[in-house]
N, CA, C and O atoms as a Tripos MOL2 file, in Angstrom:
@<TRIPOS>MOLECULE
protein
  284   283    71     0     0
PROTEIN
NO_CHARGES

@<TRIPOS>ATOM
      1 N           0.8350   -1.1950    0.0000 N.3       1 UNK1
      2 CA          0.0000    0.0000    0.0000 C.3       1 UNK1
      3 C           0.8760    1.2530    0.0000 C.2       1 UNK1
      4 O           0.4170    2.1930   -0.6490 O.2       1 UNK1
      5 N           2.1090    1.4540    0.6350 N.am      2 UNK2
      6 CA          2.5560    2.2450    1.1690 C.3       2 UNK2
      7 C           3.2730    2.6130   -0.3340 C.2       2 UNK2
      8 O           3.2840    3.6650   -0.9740 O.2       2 UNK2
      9 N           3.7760    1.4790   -0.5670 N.am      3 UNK3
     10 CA          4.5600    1.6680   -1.9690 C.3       3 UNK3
     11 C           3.9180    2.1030   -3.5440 C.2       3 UNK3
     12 O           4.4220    2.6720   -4.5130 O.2       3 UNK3
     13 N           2.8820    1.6690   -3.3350 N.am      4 UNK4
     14 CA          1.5420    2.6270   -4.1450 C.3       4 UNK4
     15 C           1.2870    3.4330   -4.0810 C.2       4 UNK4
     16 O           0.7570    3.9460   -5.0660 O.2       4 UNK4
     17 N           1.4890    4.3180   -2.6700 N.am      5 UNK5
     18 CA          0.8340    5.3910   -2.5010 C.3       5 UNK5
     19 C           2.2570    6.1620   -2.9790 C.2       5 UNK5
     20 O           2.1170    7.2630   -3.5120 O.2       5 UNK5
     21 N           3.3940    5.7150   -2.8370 N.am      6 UNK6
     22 CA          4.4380    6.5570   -3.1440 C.3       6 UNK6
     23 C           4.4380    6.6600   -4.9110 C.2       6 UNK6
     24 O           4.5180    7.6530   -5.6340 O.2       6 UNK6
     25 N           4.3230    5.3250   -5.2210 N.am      7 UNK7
     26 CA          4.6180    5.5610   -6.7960 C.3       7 UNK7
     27 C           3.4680    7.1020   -7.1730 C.2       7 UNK7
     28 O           3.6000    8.0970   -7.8870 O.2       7 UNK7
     29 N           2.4540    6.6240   -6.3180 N.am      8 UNK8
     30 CA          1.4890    7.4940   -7.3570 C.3       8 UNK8
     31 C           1.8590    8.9500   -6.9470 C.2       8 UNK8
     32 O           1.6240    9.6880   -7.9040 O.2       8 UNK8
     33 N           2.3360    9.6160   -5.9110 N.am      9 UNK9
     34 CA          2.5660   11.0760   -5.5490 C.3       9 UNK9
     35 C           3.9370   11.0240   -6.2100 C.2       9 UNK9
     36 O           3.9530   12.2540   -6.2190 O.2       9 UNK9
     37 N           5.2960   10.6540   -6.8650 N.am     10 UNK10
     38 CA          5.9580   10.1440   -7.9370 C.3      10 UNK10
     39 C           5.5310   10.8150   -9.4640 C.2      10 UNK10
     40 O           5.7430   11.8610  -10.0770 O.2      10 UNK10
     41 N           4.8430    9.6180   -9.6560 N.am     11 UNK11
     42 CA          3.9140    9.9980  -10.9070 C.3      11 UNK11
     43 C           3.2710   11.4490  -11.1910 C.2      11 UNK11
     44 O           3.3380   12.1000  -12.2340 O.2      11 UNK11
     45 N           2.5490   11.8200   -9.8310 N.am     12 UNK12
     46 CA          1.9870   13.5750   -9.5740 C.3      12 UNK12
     47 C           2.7350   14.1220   -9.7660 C.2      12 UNK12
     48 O           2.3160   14.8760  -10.6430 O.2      12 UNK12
     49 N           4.3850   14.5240   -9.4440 N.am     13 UNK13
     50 CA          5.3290   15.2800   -9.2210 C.3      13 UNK13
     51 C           5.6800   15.6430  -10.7730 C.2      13 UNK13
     52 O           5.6370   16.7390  -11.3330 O.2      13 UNK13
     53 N           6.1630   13.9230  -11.4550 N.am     14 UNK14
     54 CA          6.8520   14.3500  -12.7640 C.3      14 UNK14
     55 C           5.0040   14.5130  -13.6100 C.2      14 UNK14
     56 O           4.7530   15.0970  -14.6630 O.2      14 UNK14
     57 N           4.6680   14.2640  -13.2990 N.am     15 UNK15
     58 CA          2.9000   15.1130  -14.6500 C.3      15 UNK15
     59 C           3.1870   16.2550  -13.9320 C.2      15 UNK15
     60 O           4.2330   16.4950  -14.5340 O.2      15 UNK15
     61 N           3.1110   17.0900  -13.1880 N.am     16 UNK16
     62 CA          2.7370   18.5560  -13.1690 C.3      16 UNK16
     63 C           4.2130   19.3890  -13.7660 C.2      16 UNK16
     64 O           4.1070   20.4600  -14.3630 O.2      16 UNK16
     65 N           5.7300   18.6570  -13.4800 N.am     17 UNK17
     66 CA          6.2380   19.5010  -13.7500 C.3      17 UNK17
     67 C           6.7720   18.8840  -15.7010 C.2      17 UNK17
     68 O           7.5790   19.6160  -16.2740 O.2      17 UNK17
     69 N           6.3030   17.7310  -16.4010 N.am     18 UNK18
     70 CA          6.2870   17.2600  -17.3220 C.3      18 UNK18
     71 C           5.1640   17.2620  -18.1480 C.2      18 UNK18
     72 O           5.1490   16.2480  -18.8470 O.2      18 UNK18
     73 N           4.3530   17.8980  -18.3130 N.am     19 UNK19
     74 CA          2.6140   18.2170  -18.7190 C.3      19 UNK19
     75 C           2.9530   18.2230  -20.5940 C.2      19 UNK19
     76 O           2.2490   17.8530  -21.5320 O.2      19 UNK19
     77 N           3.9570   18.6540  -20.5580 N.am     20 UNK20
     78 CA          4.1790   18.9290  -22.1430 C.3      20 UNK20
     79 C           4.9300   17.6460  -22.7650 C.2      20 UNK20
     80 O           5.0590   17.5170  -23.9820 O.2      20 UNK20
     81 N           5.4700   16.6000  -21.7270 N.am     21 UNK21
     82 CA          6.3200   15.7300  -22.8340 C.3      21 UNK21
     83 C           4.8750   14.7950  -22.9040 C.2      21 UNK21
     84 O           4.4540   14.1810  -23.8850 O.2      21 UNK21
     85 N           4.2170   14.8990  -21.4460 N.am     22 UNK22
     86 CA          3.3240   13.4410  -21.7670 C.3      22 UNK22
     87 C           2.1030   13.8580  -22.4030 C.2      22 UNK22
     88 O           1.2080   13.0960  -22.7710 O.2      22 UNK22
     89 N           2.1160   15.0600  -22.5070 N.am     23 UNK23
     90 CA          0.6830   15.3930  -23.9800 C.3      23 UNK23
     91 C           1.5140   14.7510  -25.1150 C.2      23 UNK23
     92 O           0.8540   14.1520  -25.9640 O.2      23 UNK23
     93 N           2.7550   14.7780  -25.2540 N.am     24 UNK24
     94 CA          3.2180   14.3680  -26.6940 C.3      24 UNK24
     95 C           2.9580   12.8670  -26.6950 C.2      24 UNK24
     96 O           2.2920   12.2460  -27.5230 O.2      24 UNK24
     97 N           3.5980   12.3870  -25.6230 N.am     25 UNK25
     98 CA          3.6780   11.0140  -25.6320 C.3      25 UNK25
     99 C           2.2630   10.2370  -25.6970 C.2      25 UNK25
    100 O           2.2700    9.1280  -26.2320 O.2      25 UNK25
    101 N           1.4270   10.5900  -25.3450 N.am     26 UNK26
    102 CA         -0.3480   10.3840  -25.6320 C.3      26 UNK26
    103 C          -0.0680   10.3360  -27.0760 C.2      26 UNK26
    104 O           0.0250    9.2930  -27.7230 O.2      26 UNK26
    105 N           0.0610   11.5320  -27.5420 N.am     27 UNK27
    106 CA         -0.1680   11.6400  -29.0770 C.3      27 UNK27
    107 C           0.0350   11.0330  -29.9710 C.2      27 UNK27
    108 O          -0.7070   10.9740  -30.9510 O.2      27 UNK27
    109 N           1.3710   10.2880  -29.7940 N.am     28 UNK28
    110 CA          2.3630    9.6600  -30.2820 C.3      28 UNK28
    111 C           2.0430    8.2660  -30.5040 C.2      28 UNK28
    112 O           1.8630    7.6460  -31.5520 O.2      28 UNK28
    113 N           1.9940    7.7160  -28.6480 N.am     29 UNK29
    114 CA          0.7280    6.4140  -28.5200 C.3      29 UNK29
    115 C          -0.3250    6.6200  -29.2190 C.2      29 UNK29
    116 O          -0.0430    5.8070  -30.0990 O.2      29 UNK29
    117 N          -1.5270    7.1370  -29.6190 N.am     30 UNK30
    118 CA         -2.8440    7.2080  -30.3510 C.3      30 UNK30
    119 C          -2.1490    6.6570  -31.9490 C.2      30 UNK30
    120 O          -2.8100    6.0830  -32.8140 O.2      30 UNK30
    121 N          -0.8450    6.9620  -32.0380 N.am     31 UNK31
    122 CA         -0.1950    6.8720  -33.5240 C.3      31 UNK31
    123 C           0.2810    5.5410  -33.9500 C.2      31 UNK31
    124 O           0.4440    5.0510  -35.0680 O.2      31 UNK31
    125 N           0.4720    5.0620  -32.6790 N.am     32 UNK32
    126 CA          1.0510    3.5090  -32.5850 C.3      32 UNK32
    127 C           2.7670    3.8000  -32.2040 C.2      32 UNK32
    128 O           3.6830    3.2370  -32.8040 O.2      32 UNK32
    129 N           2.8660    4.3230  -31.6150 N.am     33 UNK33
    130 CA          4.1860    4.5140  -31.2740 C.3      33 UNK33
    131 C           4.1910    4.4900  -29.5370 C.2      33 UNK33
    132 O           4.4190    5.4800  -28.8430 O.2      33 UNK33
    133 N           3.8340    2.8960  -28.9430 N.am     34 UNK34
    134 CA          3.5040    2.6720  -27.8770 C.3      34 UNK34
    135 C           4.6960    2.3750  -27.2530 C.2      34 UNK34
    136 O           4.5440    2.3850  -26.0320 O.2      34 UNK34
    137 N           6.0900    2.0530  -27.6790 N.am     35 UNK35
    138 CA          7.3870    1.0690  -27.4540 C.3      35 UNK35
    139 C           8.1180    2.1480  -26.9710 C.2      35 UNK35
    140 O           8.0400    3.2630  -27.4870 O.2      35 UNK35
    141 N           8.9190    1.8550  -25.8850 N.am     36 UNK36
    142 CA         10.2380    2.6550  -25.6080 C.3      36 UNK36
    143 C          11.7820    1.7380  -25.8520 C.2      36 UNK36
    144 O          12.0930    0.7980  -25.1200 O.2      36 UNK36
    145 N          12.7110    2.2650  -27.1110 N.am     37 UNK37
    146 CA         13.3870    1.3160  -27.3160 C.3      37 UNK37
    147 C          14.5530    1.8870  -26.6290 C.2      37 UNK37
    148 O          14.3980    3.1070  -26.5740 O.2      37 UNK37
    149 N          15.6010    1.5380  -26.1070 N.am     38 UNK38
    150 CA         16.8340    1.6960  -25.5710 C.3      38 UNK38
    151 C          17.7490    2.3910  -27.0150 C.2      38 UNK38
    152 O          17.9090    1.8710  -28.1190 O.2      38 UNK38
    153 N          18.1550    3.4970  -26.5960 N.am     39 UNK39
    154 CA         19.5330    3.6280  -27.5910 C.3      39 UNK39
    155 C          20.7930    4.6640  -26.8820 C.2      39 UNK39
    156 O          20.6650    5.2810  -25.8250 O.2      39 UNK39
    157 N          21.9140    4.6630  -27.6990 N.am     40 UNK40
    158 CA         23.2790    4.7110  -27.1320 C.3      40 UNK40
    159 C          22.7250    6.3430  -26.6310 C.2      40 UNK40
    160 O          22.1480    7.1950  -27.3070 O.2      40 UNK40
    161 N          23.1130    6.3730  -25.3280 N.am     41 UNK41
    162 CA         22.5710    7.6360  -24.8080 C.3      41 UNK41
    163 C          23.3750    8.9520  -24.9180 C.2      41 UNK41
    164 O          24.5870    8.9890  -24.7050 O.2      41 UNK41
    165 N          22.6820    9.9670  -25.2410 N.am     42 UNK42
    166 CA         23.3030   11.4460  -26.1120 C.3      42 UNK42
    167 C          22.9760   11.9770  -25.9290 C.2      42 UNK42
    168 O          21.9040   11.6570  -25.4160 O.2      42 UNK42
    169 N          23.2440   13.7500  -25.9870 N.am     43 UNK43
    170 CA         22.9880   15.2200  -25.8260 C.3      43 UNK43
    171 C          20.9560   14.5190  -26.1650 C.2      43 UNK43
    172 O          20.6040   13.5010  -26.7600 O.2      43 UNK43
    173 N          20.2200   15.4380  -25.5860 N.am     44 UNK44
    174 CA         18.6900   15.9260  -26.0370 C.3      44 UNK44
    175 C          18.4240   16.7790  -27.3380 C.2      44 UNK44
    176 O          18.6880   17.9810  -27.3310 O.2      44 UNK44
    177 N          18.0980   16.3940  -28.0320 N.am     45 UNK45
    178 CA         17.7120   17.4270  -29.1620 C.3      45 UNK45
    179 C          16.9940   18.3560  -28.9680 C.2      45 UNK45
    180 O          15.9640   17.9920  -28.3990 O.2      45 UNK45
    181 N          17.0340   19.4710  -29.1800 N.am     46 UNK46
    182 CA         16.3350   20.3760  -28.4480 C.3      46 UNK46
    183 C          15.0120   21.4280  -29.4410 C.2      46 UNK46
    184 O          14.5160   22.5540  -29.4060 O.2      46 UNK46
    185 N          14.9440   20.4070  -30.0910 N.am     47 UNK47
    186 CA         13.4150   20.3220  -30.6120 C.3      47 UNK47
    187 C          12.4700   19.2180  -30.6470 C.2      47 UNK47
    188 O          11.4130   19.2690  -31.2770 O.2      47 UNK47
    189 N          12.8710   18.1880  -29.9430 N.am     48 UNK48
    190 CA         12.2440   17.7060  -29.1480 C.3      48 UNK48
    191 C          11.9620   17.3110  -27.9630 C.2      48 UNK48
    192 O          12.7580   17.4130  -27.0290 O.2      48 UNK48
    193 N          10.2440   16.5810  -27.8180 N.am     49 UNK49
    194 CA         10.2320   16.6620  -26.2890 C.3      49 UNK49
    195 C          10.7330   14.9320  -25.8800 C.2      49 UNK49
    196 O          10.5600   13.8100  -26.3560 O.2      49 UNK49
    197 N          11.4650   15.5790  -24.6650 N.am     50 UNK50
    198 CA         12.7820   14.8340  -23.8440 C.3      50 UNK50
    199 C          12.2660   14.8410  -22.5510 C.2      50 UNK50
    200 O          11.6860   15.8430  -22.1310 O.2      50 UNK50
    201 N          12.4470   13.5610  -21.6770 N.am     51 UNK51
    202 CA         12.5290   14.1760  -19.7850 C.3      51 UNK51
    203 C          14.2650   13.6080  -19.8900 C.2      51 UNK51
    204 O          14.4190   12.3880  -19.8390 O.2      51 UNK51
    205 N          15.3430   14.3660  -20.0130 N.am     52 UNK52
    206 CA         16.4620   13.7060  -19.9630 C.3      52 UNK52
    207 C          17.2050   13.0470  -18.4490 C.2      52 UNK52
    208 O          16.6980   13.4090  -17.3870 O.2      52 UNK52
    209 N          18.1390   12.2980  -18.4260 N.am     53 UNK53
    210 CA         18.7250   12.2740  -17.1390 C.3      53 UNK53
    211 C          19.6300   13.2990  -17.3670 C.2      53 UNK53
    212 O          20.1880   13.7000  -18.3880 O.2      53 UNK53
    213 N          19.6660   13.6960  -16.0040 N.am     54 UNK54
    214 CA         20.5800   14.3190  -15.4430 C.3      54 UNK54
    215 C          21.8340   14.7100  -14.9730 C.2      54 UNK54
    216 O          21.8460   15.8170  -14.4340 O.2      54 UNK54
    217 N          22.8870   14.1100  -15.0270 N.am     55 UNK55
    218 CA         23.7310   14.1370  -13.7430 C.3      55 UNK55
    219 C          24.4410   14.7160  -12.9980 C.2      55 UNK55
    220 O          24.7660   15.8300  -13.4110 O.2      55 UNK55
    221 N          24.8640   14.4140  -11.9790 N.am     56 UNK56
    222 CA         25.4510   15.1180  -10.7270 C.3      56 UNK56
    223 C          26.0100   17.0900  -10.9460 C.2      56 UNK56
    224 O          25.8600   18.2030  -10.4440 O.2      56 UNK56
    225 N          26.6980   16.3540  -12.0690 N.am     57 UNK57
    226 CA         28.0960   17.7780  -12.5650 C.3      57 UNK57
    227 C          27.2590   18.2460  -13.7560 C.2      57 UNK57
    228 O          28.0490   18.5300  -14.6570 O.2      57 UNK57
    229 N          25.5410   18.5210  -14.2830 N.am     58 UNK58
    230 CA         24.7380   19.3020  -14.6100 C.3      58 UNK58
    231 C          25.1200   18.7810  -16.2730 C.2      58 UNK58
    232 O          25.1240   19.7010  -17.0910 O.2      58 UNK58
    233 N          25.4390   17.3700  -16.8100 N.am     59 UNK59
    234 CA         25.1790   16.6700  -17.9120 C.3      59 UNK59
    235 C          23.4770   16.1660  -17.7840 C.2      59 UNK59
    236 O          22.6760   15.7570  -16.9430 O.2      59 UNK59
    237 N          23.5820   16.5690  -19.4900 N.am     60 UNK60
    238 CA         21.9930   15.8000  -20.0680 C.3      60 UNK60
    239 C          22.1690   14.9540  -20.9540 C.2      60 UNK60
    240 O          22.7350   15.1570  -22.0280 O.2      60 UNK60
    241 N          21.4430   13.3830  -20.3670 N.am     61 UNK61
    242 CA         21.4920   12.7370  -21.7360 C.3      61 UNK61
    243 C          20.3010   12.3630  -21.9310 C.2      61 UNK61
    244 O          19.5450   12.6290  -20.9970 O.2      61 UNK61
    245 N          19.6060   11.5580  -23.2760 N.am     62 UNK62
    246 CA         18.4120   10.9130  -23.4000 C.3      62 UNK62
    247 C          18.8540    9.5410  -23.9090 C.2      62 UNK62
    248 O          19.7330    9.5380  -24.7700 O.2      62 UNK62
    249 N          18.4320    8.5530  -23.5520 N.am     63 UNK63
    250 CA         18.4730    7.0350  -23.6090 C.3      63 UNK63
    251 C          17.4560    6.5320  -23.9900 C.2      63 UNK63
    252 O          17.5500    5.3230  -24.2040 O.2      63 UNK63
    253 N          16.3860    7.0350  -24.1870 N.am     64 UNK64
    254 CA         15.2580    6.1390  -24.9490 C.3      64 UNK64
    255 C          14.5510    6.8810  -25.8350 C.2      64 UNK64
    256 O          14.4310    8.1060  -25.8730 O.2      64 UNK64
    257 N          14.1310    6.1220  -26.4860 N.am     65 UNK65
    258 CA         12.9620    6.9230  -27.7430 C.3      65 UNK65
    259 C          12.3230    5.9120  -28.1440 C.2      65 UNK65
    260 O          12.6960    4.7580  -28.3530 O.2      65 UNK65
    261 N          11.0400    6.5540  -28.2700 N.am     66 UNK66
    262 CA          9.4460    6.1140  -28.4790 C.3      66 UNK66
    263 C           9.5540    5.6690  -29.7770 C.2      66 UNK66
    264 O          10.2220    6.3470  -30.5580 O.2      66 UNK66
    265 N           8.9650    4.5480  -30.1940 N.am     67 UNK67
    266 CA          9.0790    3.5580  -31.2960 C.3      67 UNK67
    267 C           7.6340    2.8740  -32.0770 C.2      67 UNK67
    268 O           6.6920    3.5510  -31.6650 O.2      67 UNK67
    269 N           7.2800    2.1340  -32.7380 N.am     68 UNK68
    270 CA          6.4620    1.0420  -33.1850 C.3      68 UNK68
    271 C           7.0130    0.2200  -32.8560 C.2      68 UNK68
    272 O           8.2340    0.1000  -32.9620 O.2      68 UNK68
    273 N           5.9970   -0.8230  -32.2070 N.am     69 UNK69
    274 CA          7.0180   -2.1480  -31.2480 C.3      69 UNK69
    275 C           7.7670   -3.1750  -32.2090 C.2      69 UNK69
    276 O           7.1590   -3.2540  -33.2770 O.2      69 UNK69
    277 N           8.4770   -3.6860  -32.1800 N.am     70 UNK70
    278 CA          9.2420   -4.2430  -33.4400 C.3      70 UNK70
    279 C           8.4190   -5.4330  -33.6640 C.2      70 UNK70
    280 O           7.7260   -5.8670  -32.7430 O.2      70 UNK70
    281 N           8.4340   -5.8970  -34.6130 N.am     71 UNK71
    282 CA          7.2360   -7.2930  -34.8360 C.3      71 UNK71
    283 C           8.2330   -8.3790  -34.8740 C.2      71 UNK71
    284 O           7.8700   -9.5460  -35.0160 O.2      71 UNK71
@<TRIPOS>BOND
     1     1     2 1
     2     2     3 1
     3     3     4 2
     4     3     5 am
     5     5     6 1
     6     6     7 1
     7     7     8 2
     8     7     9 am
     9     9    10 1
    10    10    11 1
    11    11    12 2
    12    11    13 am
    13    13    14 1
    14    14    15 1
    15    15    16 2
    16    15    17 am
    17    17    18 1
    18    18    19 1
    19    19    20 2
    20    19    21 am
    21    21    22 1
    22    22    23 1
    23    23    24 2
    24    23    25 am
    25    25    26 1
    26    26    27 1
    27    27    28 2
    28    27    29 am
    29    29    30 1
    30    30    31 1
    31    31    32 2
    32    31    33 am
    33    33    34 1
    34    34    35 1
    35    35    36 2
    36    35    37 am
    37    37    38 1
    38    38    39 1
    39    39    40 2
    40    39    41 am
    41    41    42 1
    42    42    43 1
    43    43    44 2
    44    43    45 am
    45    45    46 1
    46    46    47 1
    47    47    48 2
    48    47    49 am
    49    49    50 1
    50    50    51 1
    51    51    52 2
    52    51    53 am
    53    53    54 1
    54    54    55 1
    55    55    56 2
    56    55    57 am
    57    57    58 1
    58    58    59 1
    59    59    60 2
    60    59    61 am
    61    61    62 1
    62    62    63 1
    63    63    64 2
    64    63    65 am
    65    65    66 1
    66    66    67 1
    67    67    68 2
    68    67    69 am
    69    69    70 1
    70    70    71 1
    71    71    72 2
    72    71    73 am
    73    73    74 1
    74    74    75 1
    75    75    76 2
    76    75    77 am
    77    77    78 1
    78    78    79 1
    79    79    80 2
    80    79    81 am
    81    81    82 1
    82    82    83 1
    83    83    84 2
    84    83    85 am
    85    85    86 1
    86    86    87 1
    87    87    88 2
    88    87    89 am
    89    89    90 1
    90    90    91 1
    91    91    92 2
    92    91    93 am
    93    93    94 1
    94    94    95 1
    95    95    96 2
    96    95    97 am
    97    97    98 1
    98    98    99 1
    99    99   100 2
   100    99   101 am
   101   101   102 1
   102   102   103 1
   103   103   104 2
   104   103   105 am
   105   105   106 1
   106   106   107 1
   107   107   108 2
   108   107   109 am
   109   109   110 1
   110   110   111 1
   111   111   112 2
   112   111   113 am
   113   113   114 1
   114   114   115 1
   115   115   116 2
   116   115   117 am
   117   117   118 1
   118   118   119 1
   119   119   120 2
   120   119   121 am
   121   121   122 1
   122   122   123 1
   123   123   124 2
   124   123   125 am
   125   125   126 1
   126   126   127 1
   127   127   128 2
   128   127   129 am
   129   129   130 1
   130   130   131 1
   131   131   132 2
   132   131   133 am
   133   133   134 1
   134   134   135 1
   135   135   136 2
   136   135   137 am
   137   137   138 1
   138   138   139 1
   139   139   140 2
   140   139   141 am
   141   141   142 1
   142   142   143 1
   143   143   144 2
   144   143   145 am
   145   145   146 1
   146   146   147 1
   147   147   148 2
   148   147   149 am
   149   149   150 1
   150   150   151 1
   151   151   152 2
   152   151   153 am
   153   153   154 1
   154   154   155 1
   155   155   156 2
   156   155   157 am
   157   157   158 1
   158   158   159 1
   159   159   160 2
   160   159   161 am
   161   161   162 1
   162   162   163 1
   163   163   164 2
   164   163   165 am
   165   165   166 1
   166   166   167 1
   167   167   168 2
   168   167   169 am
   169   169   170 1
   170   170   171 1
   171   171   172 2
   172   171   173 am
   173   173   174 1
   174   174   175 1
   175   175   176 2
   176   175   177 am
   177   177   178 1
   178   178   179 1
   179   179   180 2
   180   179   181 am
   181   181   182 1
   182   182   183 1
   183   183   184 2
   184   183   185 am
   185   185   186 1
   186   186   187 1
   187   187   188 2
   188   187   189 am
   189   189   190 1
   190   190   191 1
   191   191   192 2
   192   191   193 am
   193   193   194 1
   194   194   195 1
   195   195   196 2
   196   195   197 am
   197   197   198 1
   198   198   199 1
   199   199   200 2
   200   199   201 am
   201   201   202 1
   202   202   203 1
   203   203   204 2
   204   203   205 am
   205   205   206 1
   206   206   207 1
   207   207   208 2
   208   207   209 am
   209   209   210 1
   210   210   211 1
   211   211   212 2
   212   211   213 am
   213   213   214 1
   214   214   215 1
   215   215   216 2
   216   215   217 am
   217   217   218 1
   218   218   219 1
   219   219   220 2
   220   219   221 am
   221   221   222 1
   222   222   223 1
   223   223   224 2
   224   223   225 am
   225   225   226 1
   226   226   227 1
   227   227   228 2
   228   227   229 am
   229   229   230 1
   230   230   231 1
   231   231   232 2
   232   231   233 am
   233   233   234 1
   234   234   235 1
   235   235   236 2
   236   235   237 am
   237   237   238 1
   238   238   239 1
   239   239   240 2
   240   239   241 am
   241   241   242 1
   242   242   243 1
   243   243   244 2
   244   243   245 am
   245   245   246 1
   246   246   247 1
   247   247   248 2
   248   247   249 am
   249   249   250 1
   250   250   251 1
   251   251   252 2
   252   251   253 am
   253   253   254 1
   254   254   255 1
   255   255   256 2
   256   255   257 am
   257   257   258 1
   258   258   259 1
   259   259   260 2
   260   259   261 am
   261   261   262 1
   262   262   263 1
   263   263   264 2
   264   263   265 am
   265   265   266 1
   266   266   267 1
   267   267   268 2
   268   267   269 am
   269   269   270 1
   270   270   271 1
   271   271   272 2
   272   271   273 am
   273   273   274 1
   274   274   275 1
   275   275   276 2
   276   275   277 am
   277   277   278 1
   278   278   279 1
   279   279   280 2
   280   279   281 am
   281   281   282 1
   282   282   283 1
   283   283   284 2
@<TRIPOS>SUBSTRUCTURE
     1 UNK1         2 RESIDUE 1 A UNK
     2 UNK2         6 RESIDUE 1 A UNK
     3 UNK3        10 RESIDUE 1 A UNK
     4 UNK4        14 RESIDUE 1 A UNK
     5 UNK5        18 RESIDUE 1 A UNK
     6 UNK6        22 RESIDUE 1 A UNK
     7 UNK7        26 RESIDUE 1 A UNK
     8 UNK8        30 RESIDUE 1 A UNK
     9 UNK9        34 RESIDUE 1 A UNK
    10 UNK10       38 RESIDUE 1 A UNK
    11 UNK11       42 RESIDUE 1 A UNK
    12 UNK12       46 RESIDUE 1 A UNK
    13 UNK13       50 RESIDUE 1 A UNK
    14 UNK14       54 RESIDUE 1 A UNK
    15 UNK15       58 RESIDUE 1 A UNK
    16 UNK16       62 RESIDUE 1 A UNK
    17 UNK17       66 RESIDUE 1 A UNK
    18 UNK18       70 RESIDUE 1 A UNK
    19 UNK19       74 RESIDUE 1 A UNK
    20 UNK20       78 RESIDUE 1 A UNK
    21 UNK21       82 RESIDUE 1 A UNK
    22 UNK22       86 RESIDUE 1 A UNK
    23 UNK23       90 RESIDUE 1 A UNK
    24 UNK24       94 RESIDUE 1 A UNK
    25 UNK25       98 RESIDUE 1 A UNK
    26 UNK26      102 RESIDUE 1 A UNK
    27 UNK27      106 RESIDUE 1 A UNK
    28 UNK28      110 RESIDUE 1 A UNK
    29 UNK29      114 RESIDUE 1 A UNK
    30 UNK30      118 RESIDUE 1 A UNK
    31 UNK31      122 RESIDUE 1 A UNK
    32 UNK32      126 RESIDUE 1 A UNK
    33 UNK33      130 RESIDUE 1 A UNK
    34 UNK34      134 RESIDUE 1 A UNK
    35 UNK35      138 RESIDUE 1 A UNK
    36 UNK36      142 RESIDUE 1 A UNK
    37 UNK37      146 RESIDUE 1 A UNK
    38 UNK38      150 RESIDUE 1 A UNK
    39 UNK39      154 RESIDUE 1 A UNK
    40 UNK40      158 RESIDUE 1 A UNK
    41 UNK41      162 RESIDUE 1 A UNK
    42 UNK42      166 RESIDUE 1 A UNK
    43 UNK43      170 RESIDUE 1 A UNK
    44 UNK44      174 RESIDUE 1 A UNK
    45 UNK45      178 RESIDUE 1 A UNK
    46 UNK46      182 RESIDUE 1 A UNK
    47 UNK47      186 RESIDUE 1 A UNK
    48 UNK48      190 RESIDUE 1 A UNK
    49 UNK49      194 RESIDUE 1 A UNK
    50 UNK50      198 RESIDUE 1 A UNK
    51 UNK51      202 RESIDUE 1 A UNK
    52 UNK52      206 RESIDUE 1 A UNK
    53 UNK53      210 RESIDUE 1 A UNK
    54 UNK54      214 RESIDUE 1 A UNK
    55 UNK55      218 RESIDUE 1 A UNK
    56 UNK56      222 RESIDUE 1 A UNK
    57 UNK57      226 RESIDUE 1 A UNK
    58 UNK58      230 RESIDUE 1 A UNK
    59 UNK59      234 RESIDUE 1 A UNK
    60 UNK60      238 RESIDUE 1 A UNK
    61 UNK61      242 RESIDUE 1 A UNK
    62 UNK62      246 RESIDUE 1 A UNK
    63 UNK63      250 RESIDUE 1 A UNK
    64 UNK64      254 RESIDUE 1 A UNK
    65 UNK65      258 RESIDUE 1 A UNK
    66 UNK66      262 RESIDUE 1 A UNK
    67 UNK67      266 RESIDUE 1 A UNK
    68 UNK68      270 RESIDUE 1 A UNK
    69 UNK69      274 RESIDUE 1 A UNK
    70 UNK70      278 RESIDUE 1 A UNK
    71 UNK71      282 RESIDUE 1 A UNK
C-alpha cells in the first residue's frame, strides 16, 4: 500500500512539472508509437520533447525513444 501510494505522488510530481512531454507522448501512442526502445545515450535534441537524465556535474542525456514495437 505504502509503496503505491508513493509511486502514485511520484507519478503527480513528474505530470505537473512534465505536462508537455506526456501530452506528446499520448499523441504519439494514439499513432502507434507505444514502445520505448533503448539507444546509445546522447545530448537531447532540443526540438524535441525529452525528460532527460541528469547528472550530478549538470550533464543531459536521453536514452530512450518512443518507437512502433518491433514485430
Amino acid at each position: 500500500m505504502e509503496l503505491g501510494i508513493g509511486f502514485l505522488v511520484l507519478l503527480s510530481l513528474i505530470g505537473i512539472n512534465e505536462r508537455e512531454f506526456f501530452d506528446e507522448k499520448i499523441k504519439w501512442e494514439k499513432l502507434g508509437y507505444g514502445y520505448w526502445e533503448q539507444i546509445e545515450c546522447r545530448a537531447p535534441d532540443s526540438n524535441a520533447k525529452s525528460m532527460p537524465i541528469i547528472t550530478p556535474i549538470g550533464n543531459e542525456y536521453v536514452c530512450y525513444k518512443q518507437t512502433k514495437r518491433p514485430k
